[in-house]
C-alpha positions in Angstrom: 321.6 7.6 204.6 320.4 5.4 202.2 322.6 3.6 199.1 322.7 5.2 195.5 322.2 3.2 192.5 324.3 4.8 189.6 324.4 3.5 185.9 327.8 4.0 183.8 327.5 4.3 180.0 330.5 3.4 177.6 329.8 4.2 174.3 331.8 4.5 170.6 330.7 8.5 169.8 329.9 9.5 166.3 332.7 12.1 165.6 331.2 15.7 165.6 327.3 14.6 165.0 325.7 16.0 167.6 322.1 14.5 166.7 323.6 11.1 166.2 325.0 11.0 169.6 321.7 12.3 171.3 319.8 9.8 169.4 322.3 6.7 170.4 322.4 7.7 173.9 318.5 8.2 173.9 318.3 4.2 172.8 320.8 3.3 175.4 319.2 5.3 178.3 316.0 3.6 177.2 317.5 0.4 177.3 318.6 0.4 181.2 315.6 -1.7 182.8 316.7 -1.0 186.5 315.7 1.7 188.4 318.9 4.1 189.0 319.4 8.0 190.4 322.6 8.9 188.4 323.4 8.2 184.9 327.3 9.3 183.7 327.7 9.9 180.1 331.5 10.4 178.9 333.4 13.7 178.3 331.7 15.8 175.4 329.4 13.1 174.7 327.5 14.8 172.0 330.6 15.4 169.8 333.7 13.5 170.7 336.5 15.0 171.8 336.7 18.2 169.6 339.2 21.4 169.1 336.5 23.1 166.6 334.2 24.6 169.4 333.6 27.2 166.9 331.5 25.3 164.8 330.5 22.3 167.3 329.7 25.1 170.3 325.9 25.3 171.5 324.6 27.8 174.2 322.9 26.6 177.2 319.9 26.9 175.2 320.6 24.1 172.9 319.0 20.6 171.7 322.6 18.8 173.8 321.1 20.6 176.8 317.4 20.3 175.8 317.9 16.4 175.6 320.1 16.4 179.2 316.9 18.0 180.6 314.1 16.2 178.8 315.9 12.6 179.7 316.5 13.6 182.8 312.6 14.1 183.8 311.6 11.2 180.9 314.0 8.9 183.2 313.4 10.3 186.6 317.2 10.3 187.0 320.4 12.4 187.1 322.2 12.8 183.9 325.7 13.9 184.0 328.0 14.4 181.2 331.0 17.2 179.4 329.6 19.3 176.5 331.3 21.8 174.3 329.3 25.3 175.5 329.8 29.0 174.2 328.8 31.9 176.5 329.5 35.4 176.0 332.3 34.7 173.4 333.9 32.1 174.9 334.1 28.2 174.7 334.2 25.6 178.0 334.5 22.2 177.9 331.1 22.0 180.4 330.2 19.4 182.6 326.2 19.0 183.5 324.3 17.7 186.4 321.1 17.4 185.3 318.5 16.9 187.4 315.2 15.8 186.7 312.9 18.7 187.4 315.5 20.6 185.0 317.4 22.7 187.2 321.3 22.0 187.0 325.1 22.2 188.2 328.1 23.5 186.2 331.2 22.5 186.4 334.1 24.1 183.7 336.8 21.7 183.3 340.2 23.7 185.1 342.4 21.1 183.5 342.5 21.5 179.7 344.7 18.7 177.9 347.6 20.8 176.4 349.3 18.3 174.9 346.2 18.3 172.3 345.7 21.9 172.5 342.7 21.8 174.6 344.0 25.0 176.4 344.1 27.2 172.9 340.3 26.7 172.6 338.7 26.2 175.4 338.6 28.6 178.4 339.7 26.8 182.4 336.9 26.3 185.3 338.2 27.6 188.6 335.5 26.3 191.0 334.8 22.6 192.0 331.5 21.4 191.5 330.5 18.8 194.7 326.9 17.8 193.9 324.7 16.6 196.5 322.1 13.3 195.8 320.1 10.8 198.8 322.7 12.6 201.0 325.5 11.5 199.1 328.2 14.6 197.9 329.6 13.7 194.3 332.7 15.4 193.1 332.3 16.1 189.5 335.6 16.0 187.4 336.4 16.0 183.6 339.3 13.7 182.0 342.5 15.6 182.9 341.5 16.9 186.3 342.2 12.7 187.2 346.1 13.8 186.9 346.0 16.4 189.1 345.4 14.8 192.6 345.4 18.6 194.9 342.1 19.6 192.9 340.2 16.3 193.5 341.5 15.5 197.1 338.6 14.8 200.0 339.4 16.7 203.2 337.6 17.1 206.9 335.3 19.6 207.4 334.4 21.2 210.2 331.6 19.1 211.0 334.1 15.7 211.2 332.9 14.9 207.9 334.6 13.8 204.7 334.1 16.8 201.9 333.0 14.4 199.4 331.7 10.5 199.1 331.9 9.7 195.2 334.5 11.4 192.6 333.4 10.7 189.0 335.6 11.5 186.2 333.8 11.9 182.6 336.4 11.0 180.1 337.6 10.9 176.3 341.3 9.1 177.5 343.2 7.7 174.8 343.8 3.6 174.5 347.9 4.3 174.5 347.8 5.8 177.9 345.2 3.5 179.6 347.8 2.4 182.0 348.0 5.6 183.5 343.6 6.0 183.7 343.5 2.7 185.2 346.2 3.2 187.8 345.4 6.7 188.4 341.2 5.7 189.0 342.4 3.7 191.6 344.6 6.1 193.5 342.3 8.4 193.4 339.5 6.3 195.5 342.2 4.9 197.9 343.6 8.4 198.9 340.2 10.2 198.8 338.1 6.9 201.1 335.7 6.7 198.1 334.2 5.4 195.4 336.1 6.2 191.9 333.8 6.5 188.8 335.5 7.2 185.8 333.6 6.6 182.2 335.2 6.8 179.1 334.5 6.5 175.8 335.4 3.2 173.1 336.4 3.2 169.7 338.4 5.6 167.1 337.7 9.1 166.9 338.1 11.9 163.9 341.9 11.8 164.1 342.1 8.2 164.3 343.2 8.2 168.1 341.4 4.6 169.6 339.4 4.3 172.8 340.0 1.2 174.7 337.3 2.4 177.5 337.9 1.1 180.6 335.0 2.3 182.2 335.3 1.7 185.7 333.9 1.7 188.9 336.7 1.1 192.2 335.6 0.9 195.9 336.9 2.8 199.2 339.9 0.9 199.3 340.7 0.3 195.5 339.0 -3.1 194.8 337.4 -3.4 191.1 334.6 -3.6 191.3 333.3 -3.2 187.3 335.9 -2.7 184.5 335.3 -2.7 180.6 337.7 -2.7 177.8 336.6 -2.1 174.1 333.0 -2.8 173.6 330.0 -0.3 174.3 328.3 -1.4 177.7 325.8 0.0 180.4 326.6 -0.7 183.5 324.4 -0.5 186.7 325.1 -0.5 190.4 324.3 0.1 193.7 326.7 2.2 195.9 326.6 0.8 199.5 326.8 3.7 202.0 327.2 1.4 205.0 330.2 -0.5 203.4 331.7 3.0 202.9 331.3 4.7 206.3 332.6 1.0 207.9 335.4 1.3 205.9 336.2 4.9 207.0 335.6 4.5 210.9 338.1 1.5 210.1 340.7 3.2 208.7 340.2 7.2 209.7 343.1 8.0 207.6 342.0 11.1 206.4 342.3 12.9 210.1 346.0 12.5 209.7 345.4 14.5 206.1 348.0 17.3 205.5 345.6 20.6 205.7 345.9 23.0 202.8 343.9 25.3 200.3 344.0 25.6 196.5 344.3 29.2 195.6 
């Protein structure tokens, strides 16, 4: 298997403009000069973290998903990122994995933020999305899901093999609990044997709550490997798969892994 180059974009969103957002993120996109597969966006990228789905909601059918598909085959790379969606009545917060020929994944956040009343607007996912790139499998996760360690943990399957190699988590997470991103990112990647890809947003939104980023990118084991407090930033990188499977016939923790199933 070969490695994966990935670029992680931290940006200051334009609160509840969706064509200002498209139009930064088409400038920033532009502006990445190496070649990369996978290109994470943060959590509802094209609006900010919003509870007015009823006026910010677009279908499948619209220009936030249009742009995902037409940057996508403009960039010939995999765009991922959270939208606010409405289908059939109801609102997700929507995670896409856009591929370049324009098909796609789905993936409905399960965890909605109560605390900010995510859960009265916004309808819960129930099934994982694990995307598959270059033989890599991605585990696609929104935000909250990072505090919730049953529905992101990595487990054997049949075939010996580790369910997952990369967990990315697309975020809006607040500066005054940026301790518990940073520490939590890290967990994640040392309990799960991979690399931890969490990109937030920066700045203040429309109810005044700051962004302090922290973009990040952790290794196998939990070593830092890229972190980014305040400003915007694009950040590209190249996954190695050889340091990764070394690390896990070194340490084959996850055969002594307590067995279980989320219902």
């Amino acid at each position: 298997m070969s490695d994966l180059t990935v670029s992680l974009v931290q940006a200051n969103l334009h609160w509840e403009d969706i064509a200002a957002n498209l139009a930064m993120f088409d400038e920033k996109i532009d502006a990445i000069k190496e070649r990369t597969e996978v290109i994470v966006l943060p959590e509802m990228f094209s609006t900010g973290f919003s509870m007015a789905p009823e006026k910010l909601a677009q279908t499948m059918d619209g220009s936030a998903v249009q742009w995902m598909k037409q940057k996508a085959k403009q960039k010939n790379a995999i765009i991922t990122g959270s939208l606010i969606i409405e289908e059939n009545g109801q609102y997700f917060n929507r995670l896409l994995w856009m591929l370049p020929n324009g098909q796609f994944g789905t993936y409905n956040k399960r965890h909605r933020f109560g605390f900010a009343g995510e859960d009265d607007h916004y309808e819960a996912g129930d099934k994982r999305l694990i995307a598959s790139v270059k033989g890599w499998k991605i585990n696609l996760t929104v935000c909250y899901d990072l505090r919730f360690p049953v529905w992101s943990r990595n487990t054997i399957k049949d075939d010996g093999q580790p369910e997952y190699d990369v967990l990315i988590n697309v975020a809006n997470w607040p500066e005054r609990r940026s301790t518990p991103w940073k520490a939590l990112l890290q967990a994640r990647a040392i309990e799960n044997q991979c690399y931890m890809i969490g990109v937030n947003r920066v700045g203040n939104d429309g109810n005044n709550i700051y962004h302090s980023g922290d973009t990040s990118l952790i290794d196998p084991v939990g070593e830092i490997i890229y972190r980014k407090e305040h400003d915007e930033d694009v950040f590209t990188y190249t996954l190695s798969r050889r340091h990764l499977d070394e690390l896990r016939a070194k340490f084959p923790f996850m055969k002594d892994a307590d067995r279980f199933m989320i219902l």
